[in-house]
PARO-99052 format. One record per residue (C-alpha): chain; x, y, z. Coordinates in nm, 4 decimals. Example, Ala and Ser with C-alpha at 12.3 -4.5 7.8 and 13.67 -1.06 7.14 Angstrom:
2
kette,c1,c2,c3
A,1.2300,-0.4500,0.7800 $
A,1.3670,-0.1060,0.7140 $
***
This chain:
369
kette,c1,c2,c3
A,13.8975,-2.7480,0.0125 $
A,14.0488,-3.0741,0.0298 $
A,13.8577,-3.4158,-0.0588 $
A,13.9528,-3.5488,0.2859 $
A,13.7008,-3.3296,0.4405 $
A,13.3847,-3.5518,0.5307 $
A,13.0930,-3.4994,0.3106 $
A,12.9142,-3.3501,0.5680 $
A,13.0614,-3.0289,0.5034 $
A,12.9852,-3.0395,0.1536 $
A,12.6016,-3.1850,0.1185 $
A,12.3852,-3.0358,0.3271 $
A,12.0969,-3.3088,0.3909 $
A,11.8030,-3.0819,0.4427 $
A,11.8819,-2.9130,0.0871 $
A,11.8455,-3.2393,-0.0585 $
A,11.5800,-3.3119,0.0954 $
A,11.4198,-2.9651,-0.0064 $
A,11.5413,-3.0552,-0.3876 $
A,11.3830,-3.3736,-0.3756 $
A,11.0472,-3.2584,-0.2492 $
A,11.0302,-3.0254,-0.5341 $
A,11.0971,-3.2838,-0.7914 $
A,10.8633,-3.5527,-0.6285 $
A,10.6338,-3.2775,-0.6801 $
A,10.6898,-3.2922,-1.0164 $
A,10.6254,-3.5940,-1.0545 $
A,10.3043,-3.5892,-0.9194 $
A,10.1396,-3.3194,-1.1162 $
A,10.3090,-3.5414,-1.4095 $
A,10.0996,-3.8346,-1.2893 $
A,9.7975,-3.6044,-1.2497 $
A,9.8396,-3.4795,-1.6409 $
A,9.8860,-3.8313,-1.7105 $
A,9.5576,-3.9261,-1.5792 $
A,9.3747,-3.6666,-1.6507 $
A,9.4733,-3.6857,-2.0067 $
A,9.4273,-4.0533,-2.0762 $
A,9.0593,-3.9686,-1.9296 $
A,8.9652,-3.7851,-2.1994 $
A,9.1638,-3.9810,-2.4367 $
A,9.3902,-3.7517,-2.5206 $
A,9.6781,-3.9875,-2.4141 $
A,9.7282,-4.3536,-2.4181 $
A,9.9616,-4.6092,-2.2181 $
A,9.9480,-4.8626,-2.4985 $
A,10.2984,-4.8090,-2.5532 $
A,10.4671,-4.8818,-2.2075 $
A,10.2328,-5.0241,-1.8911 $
A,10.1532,-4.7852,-1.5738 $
A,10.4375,-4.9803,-1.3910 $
A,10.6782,-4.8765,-1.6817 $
A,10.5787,-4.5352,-1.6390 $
A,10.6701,-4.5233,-1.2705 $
A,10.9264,-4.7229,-1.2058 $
A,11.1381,-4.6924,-1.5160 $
A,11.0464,-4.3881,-1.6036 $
A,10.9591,-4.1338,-1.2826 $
A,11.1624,-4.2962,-1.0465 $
A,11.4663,-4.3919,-1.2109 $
A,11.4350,-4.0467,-1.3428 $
A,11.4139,-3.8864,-1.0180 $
A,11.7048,-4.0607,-0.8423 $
A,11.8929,-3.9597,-1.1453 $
A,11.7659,-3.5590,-1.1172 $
A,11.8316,-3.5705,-0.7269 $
A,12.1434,-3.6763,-0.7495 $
A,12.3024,-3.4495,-1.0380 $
A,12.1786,-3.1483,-0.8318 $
A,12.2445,-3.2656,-0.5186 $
A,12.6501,-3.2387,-0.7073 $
A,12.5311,-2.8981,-0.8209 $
A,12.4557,-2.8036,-0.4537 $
A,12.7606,-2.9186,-0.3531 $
A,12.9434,-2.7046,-0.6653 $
A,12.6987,-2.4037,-0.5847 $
A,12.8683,-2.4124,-0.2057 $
A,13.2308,-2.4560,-0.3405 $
A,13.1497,-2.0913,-0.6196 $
A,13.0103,-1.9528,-0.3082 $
A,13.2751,-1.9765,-0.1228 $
A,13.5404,-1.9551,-0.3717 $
A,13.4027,-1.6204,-0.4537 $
A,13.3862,-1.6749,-0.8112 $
A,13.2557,-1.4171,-1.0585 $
A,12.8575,-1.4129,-1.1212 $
A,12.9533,-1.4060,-1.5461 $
A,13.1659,-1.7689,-1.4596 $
A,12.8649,-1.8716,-1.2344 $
A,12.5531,-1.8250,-1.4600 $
A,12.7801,-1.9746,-1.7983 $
A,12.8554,-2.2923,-1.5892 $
A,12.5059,-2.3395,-1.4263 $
A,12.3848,-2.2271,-1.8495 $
A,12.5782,-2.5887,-1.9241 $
A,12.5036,-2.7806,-1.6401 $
A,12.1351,-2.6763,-1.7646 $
A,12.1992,-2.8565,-2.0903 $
A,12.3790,-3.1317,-1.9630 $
A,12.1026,-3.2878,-1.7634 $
A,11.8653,-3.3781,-2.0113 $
A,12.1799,-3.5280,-2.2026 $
A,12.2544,-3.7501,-1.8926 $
A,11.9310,-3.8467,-1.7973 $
A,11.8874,-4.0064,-2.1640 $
A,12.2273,-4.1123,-2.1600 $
A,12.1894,-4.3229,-1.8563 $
A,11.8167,-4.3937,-1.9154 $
A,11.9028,-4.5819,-2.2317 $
A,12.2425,-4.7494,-2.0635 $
A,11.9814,-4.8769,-1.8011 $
A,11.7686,-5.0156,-2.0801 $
A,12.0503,-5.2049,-2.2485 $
A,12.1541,-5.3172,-1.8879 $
A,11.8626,-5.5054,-1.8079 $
A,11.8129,-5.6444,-2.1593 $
A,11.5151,-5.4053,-2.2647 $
A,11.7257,-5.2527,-2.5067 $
A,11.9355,-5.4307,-2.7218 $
A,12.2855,-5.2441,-2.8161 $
A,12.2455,-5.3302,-3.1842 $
A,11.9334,-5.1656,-3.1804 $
A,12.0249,-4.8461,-2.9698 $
A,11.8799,-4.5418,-3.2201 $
A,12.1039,-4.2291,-3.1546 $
A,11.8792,-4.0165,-3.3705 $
A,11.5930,-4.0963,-3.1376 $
A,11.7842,-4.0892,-2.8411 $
A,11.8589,-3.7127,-2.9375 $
A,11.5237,-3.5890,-3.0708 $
A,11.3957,-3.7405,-2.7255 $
A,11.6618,-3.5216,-2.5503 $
A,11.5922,-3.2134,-2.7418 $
A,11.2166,-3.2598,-2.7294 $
A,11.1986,-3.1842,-2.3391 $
A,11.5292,-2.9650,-2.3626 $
A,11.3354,-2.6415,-2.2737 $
A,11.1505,-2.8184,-1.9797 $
A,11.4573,-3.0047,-1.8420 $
A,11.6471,-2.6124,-1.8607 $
A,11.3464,-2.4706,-1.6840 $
A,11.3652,-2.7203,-1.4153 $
A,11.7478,-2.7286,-1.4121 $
A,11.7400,-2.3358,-1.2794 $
A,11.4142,-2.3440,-1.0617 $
A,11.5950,-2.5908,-0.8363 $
A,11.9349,-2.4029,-0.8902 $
A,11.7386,-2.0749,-0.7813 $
A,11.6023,-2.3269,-0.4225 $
A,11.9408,-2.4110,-0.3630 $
A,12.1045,-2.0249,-0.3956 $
A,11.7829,-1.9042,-0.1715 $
A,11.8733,-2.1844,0.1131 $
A,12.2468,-2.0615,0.0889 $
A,12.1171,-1.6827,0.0990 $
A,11.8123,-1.7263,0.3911 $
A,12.1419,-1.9728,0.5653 $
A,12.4001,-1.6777,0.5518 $
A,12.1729,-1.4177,0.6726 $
A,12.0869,-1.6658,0.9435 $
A,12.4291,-1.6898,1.0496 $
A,12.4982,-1.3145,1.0127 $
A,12.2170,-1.2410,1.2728 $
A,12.3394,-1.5348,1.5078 $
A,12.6602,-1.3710,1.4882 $
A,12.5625,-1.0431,1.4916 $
A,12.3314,-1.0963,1.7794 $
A,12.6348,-1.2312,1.9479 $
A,12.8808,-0.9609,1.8696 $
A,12.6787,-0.7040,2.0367 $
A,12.6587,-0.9687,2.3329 $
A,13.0483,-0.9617,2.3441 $
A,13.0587,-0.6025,2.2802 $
A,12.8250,-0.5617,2.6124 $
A,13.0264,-0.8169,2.8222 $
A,13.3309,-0.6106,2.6970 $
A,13.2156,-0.3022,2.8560 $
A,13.1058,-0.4801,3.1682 $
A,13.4224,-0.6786,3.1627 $
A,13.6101,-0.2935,3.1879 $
A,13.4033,-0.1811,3.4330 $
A,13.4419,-0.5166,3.6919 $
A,13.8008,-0.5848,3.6347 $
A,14.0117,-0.3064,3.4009 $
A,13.7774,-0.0544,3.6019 $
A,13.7627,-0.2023,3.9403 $
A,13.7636,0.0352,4.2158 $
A,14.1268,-0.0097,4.2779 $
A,14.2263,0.1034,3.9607 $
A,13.9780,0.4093,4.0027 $
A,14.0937,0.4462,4.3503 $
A,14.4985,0.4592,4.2464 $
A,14.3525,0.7147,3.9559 $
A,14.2224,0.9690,4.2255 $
A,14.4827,0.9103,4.4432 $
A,14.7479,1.0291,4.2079 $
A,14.5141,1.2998,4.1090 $
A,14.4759,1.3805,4.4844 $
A,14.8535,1.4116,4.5231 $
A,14.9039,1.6101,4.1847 $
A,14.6607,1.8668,4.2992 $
A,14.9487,1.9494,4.5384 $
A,15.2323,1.9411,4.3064 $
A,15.0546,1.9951,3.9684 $
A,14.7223,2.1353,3.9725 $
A,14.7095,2.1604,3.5477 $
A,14.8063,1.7828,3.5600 $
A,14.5332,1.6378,3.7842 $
A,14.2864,1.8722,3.5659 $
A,14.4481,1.6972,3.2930 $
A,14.4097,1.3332,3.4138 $
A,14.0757,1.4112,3.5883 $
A,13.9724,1.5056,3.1749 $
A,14.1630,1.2176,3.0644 $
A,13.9338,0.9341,3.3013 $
A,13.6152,1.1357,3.2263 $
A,13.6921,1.1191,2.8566 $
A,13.7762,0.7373,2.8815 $
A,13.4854,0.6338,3.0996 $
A,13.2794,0.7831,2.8415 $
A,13.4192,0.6622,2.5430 $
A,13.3683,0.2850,2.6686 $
A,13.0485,0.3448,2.7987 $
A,12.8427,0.5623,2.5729 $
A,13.0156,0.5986,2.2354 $
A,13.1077,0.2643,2.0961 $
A,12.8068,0.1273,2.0161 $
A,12.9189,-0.0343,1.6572 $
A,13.1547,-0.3621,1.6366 $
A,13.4179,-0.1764,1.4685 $
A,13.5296,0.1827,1.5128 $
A,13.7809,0.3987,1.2985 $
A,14.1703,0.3422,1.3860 $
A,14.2220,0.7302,1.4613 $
A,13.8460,0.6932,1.7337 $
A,14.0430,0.3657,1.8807 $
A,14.3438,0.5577,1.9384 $
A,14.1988,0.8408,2.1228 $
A,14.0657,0.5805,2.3774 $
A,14.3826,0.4622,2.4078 $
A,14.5136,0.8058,2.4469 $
A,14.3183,0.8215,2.7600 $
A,14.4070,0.5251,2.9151 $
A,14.7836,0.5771,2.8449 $
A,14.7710,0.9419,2.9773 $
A,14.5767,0.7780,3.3052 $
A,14.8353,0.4943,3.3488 $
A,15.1336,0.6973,3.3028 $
A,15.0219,0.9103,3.6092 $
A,15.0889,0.6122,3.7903 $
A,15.3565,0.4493,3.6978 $
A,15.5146,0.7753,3.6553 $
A,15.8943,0.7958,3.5116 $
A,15.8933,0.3882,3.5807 $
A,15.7006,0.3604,3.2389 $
A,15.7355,0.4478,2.8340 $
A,15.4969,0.4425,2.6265 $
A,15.5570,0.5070,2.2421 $
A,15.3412,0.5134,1.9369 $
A,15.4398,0.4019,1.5974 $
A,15.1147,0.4724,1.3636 $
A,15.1474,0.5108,0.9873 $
A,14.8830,0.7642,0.9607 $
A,14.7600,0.6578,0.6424 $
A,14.5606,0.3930,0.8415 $
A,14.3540,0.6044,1.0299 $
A,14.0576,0.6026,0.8513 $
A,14.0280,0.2020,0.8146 $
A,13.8082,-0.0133,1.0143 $
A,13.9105,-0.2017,1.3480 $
A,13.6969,-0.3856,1.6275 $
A,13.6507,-0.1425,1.9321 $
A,13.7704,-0.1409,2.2368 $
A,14.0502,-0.3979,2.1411 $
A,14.4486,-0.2156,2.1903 $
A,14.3480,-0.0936,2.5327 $
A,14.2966,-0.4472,2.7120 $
A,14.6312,-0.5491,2.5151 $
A,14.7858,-0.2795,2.6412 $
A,14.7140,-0.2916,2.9930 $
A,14.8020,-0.6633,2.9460 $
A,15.1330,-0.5889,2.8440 $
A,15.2123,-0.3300,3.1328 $
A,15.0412,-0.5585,3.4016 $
A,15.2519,-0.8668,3.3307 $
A,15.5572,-0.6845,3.2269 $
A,15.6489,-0.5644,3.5476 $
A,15.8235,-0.8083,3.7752 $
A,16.1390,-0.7790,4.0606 $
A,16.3910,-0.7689,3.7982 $
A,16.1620,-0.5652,3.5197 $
A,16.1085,-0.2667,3.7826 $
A,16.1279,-0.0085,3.4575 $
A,15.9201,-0.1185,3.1278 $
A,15.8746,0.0403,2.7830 $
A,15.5638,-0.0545,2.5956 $
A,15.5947,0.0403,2.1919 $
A,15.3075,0.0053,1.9920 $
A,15.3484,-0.0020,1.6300 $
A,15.0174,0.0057,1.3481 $
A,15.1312,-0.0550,0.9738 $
A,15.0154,-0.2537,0.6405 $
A,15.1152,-0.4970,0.4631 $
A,14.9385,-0.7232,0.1459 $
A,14.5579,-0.5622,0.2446 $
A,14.6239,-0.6477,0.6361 $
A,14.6389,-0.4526,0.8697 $
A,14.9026,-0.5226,1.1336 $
A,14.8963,-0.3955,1.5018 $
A,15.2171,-0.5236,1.7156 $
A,15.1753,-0.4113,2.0840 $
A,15.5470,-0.5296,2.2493 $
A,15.7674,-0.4671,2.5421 $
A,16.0774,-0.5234,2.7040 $
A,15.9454,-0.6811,3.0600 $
A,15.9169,-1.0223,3.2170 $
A,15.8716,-1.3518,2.9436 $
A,15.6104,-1.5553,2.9308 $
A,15.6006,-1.9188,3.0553 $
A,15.2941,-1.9980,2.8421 $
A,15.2115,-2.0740,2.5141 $
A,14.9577,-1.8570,2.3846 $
A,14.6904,-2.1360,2.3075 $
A,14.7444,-2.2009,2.6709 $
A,14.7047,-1.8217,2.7526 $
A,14.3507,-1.8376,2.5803 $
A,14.2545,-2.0559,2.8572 $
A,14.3634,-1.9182,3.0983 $
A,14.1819,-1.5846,3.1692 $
A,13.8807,-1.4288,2.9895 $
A,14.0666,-1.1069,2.8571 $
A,14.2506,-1.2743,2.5885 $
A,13.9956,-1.5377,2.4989 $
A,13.7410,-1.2546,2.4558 $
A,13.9291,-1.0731,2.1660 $
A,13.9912,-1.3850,2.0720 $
A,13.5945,-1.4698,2.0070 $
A,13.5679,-1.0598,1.8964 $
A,13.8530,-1.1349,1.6111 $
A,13.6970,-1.5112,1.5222 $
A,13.3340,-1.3119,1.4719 $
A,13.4570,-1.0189,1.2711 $
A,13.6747,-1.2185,1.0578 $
A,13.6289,-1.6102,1.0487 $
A,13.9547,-1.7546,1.0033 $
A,14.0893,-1.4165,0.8050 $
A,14.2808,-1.3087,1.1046 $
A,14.5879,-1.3591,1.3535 $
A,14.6325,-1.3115,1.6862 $
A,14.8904,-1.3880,1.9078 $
A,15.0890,-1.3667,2.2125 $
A,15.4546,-1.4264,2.2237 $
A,15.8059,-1.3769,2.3440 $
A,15.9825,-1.1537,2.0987 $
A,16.2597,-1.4203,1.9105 $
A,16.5521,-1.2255,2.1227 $
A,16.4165,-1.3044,2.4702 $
A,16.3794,-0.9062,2.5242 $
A,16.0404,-0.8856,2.6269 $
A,15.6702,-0.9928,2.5216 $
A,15.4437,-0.8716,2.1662 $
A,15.0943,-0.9055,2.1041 $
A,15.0707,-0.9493,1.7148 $
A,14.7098,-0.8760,1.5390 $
A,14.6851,-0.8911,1.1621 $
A,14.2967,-0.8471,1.0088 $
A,14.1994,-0.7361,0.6637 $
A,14.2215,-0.3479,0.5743 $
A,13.8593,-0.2269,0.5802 $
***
């Protein structure tokens, strides 16, 4: 993270808020000790006044304690997202622990020199220290119940978020499905299905038994067996088996569709229902008066713990960028959202023409899983 980011994104105002109730707390069951211990003389106040006690002591003590763990909640965010070990974690928090009492006397007794209670000639290290190692035990104990607040508003946060997102994943997955059915399913592209399975019944009876299997299968692999965000490579290919099988009956001879899949990958983890609405991108827009024969290659390899899907062809070029693309229908925008969901920023998606002017790819890249 860079320090030009505004502190917004790195103190959360509600947490210090929380970490400041729980010291004010503090403060007043200290108060209520106090009392109840000069009451039955057990303590005395002839030392320092009760104005002393509060203002000097409480509350210059508690804008000091706020504000060293409001850094620590801002250094707790940083390990959290930096992914740092728990043994690096625990040993810094372990000093940080010992380090508070040693700057709350520290800056106690500059604060006492400062306004002239204290004179510098007079400053008493020995005393200084026996005063910090005298509440050592209670400053660590205090230290790590606040630490242990701030990790349990990160953690109740996250899972937060994971349910919103969650929750909103299966929304998208739902609109996918509905999306397929309205527009990648609309009747015309059922219609042109059993008309070519009409006319093969004629020519080809084992082919339109074949592509009536193929659009049963594919109808209800969308609709009935993809209820999880992400699906195995080798179950996402199958789908698009289908709908390559179905398409090709079509376009006939006028269309090529090859496959290269490094096999290793079939067992990792990729978000359903994604290559097929890529793929019937590429052959809808890849057709045009001088693009009257189109070969679609699809190609599924690895590289540095991504996995890398390139979906290209050699048809009509694009005349749009592909942030421009994103706004421009709802089919590319939605894996768009699916991809940002999955994978925060960890991913890359894009639509392009291919650097030699030959045609169009679709380039995905998300982490092996």
């Amino acid at each position: 993270m860079r320090l030009s980011i505004p502190n917004s994104k790195y103190i959360d105002v509600k947490l210090v808020l929380l970490l400041a109730g729980f010291y004010a707390l503090f403060d007043v069951v200290l108060i209520v000790k106090t009392i109840y211990m000069q009451s039955i003389g057990m303590e005395k106040m002839d030392v320092i006044s009760w104005k002393q006690f509060l203002v000097d002591n409480l509350l210059f003590d508690f804008i000091i304690v706020v504000g060293y763990m409001t850094l620590i909640a801002i250094s707790t965010k940083r390990f959290l997202r930096k992914n740092y070990s728990w043994v690096k974690i625990i040993s810094t928090h372990i000093v940080f622990s010992l380090l508070i009492g040693l700057v709350i006397r520290l800056l106690f007794d500059f604060y006492l020199i400062l306004v002239g209670k204290l004179r510098f000639a007079e400053y008493d290290i020995e005393g200084s220290m026996f005063r910090f190692m005298y509440v050592i035990d209670l400053n660590f104990l205090i230290y790590f119940a606040m630490v242990f607040m701030i990790y349990t508003y990160y953690y109740v946060k996250e899972v937060k978020k994971a349910e919103k997102k969650q929750s909103k994943l299966e929304v998208q997955l739902v609109n996918t499905r509905m999306k397929m059915l309205s527009s990648q399913l609309q009747p015309h592209f059922l219609f042109n299905t059993l008309n070519s399975i009409a006319v093969l019944t004629d020519l080809d009876a084992n082919k339109a038994k074949d592509t009536i299997a193929d659009l049963s299968d594919f109808l209800r692999e969308i609709l009935y067996d993809n209820e999880n965000n992400r699906i195995t490579l080798k179950k996402e290919l199958r789908i698009v088996d289908h709908y390559i099988n179905i398409v090709k009956v079509r376009f006939s001879e006028q269309l090529t569709i090859t496959k290269d899949i490094d096999e290793s990958l079939l067992s990792k983890k990729v978000p359903s229902l994604l290559l097929q609405p890529i793929i019937e991108n590429s052959v809808k827009h890849g057709y045009d008066y001088n693009h009257t024969d189109l070969q679609v290659h699809i190609t599924i390899s690895s590289s540095k713990n991504q996995l890398i899907m390139v979906i290209e062809n050699d048809g009509a070029l694009l005349n749009k960028k592909h942030h421009l693309l994103l706004k421009q229908g709802v089919g590319l925008s939605n894996i768009n959202d699916r991809l940002h969901n999955l994978y925060g920023n960890d991913y890359f998606f894009e639509v392009r023409n291919k650097e030699n002017n030959k045609g169009v790819e679709t380039v995905i890249k998300i982490p092996l899983q």
